[in-house]
Residue, then its C-alpha position, 0 to 999 in steps of 0.5 A: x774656764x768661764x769669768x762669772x764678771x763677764x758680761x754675755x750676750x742675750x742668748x734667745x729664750x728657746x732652745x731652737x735649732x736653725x735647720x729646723x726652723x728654716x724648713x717647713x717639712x711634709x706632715x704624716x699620719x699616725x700609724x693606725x692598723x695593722x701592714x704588712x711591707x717588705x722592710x719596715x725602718x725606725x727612725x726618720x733621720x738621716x739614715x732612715x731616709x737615705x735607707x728608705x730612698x735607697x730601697x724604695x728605689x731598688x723595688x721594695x715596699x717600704x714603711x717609716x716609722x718615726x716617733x716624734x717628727x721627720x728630721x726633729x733628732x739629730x740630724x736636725x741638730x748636727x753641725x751638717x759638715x759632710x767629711x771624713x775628718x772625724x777629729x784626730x781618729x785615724x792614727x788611732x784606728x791604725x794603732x786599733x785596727x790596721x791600715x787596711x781597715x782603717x782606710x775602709x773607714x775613710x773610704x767609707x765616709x768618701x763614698x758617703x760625701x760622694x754620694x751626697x754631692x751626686x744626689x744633690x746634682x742629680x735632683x739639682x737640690x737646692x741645700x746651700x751646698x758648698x766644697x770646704x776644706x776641713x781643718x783640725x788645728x792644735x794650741x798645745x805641744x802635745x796637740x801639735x805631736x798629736x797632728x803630727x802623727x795624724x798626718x802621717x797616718x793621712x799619707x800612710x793611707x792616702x788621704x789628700x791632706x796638707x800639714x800647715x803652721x797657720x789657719x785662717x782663724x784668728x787663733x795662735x796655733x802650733x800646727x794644723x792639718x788639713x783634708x782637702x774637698x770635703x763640704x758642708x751644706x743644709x741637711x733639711x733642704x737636702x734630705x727634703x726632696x729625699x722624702x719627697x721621692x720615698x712618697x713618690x715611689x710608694x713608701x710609706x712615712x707615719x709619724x708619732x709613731x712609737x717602735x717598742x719592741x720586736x717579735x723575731x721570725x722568719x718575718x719580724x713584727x715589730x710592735x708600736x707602742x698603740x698596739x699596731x704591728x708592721x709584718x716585714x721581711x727586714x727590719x731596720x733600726x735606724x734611731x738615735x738609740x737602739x729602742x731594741x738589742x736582741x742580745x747585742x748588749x748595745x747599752x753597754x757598748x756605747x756611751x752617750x755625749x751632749x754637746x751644744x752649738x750657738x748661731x752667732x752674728x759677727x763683727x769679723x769676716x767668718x773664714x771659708x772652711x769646717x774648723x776644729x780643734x785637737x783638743x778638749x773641750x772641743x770647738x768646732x766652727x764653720x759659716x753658715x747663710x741665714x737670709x743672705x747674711x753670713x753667720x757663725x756656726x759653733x759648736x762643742x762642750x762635749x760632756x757625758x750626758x747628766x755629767x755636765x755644768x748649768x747648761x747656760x754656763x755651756x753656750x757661754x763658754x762657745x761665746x766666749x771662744x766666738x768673741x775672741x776669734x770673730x767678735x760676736x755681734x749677737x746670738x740668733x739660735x742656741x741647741x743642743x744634740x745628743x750622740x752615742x760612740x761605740x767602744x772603738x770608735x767605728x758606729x755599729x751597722x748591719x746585722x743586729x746579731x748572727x741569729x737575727x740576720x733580718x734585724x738591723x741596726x746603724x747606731x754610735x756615728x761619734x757625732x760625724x752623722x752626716x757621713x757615717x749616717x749615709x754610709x750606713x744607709x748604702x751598706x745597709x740597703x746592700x744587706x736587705x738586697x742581699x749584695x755583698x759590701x766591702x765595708x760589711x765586716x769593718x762595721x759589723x755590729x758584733x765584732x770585737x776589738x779588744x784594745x779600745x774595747x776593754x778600755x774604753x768599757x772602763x774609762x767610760x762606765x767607770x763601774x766596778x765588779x766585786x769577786x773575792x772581796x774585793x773590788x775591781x775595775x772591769x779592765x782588771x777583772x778581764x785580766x785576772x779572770x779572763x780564761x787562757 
């Protein structure tokens, strides 16, 4: 709850994310005729990017089209913490789906986190790289069961983690968990040089560049909104939201949250590590280096998008929780991101439908973006390569995970169905018309 007496910093008059305006990127035209390539990818974020390095690099001819500019989206307004601690979701994912894929999501996100630090060795980029570890922290009782849990779904599954009574946060807690060797960095600085090497190796990048819609065929075309084409042997969907479904019913599958983060100057030492909460609303923090000087990254206020309270009442609750913890000094940057989950919780990568094996599609990260993001691009280039993936049918966008999928359908659209005069909840309606 938010004390309207209370007296708030100066939040900055423009909504302004620090990744972006830290980094001058390359510009790139606009699509203006007509090519024809051997993979066309939509969306210039991470997963497009990593996509397009990772294909242009096994021998493909490449075009990225992106509507607004490179890296402008959400990966240019994430927190950048590269980890496979997605908040408290690997008890649930073994209650949903089993062990065995349940460790496949974890394995998944490793090898991404694993990527990431090899590219960034490999072409010695400079991207503020640093091993963190990462925490999930509770306040309440039922939280503190709720970690409890979760840890022992990190030694079912054989994840390095360690459960504590304390965090280095100046916060009264009943328990915390911890993952071991995950990381953070700057996603601008490190995608940067990845654009550099998709130029270099032949690809092509066009900017405000619209995608609307997509002919199907042996050869997809996909249609911009200036009437240009690209003719491509694959096509790949990597933007926020799915501009095209081919019957997957993406809409109705996902739901979309807004969040918010604050960059603060602060009185108190920032403690080493990615921090968040196991509760809601959530609060998630780590330290971030803006001209030699160590400030406070904070992020949370999660609402359903159009559902939220007056925006700046969000920056002020953040504020409110970094006065507490760090005593803010002062607030330097303020953003918002938008992000999609899936029903169950796992993002939806591969093939768009069975019958369009040649359309893909990597979308519903749940705010983990960074890891989810790239371990889409590695699945995704091994589909185009025709190379078998041991992850292919864990994110397979058509498949159908009944428990979490029919109830989150419910608690999320909240719609109705009227059969019989009657009304009824989607999740009733299933139940009493489902055929045996």
């Amino acid at each position: 709850m938010i004390n309207d007496d209370k007296t708030y910093k100066s939040l900055p008059d423009v909504s302004e994310s620090y990744w972006i305006n830290s980094i001058s990127l390359p510009s790139f035209p606009k699509l203006n005729s007509d090519i024809t390539v051997d993979v066309v990818i939509i969306g210039g974020g991470i997963t497009g990017l990593t996509t397009a390095f990772l294909l242009a690099k096994k021998g493909f001819k490449i075009a990225l089209l992106e509507s607004d500019r490179l890296l402008n989206g959400t990966t240019g307004h994430t927190t950048a913490k590269i980890t496979a601690q997605h908040g408290l979701i690997y008890h649930q994912l073994i209650k949903n789906i089993g062990i065995e894929q349940a460790k496949l999501y974890y394995q998944a996100n490793l090898d991404a986190l694993n990527f990431i630090r090899e590219t960034i060795d490999h072409f010695e980029i400079d991207c503020e790289y640093s091993d963190q570890d990462a925490w999930v922290y509770a306040v309440t009782k039922k939280d503190q069961e709720k970690i409890e849990q979760e840890a022992k779904a990190y030694n079912d599954l054989g994840i390095k983690g360690t459960l504590v009574d304390s965090t280095p946060l100046d916060i009264t807690v009943n328990n915390a968990l911890i993952m071991k060797d995950q990381a953070q960095f700057h996603p601008l600085k490190y995608l940067k040089p990845l654009v550099d090497q998709v130029t270099k190796m032949g690809g092509q990048i066009f900017e405000k560049t619209t995608a609307v819609d997509i002919k199907k065929g042996k050869q997809p075309v996909v249609l911009t909104r200036d009437q240009e084409k690209v003719t491509a042997n694959h096509v790949i969907i990597c933007s926020h939201f799915p501009f095209y479904e081919g019957f997957g019913l993406y809409s109705a599958k996902m739901y979309v949250e807004r969040s918010y983060a604050i960059v603060a100057k602060t009185n108190k030492k920032i403690p080493a590590g990615l921090f968040i909460n196991a509760n809601s609303p959530t609060r998630s923090l780590r330290k971030v280096s803006i001209n030699g000087e160590e400030m406070a990254l904070i992020v949370g206020e999660n609402h359903k998008t159009g559902q939220g309270i007056d925006t700046i009442k969000h920056y002020q609750a953040l504020e409110s929780f970094g006065q507490t913890i760090l005593d803010i000094d002062s607030i330097k940057y303020r953003w918002s991101a938008q992000d999609l989950t899936t029903l169950d919780q796992i993002p939806y990568i591969g093939r768009i439908t069975s019958g369009n094996p040649n359309i893909l599609i990597a979308t519903g990260y749940r705010k983990w973006g960074i890891t989810n993001g790239t371990a889409a691009s590695l699945l995704l280039a091994d589909l185009v390569n025709d190379e078998s993936n041991k992850y292919e049918e864990l994110f397979k966008p058509s498949r159908f995970n009944p428990i979490p999928s029919i109830k989150n359908l419910v608690v999320q659209n909240q719609e109705a169905i009227r059969c019989d005069h009657h009304v009824y909840s989607i999740y009733d309606y299933v139940l009493k018309y489902k055929k045996p």
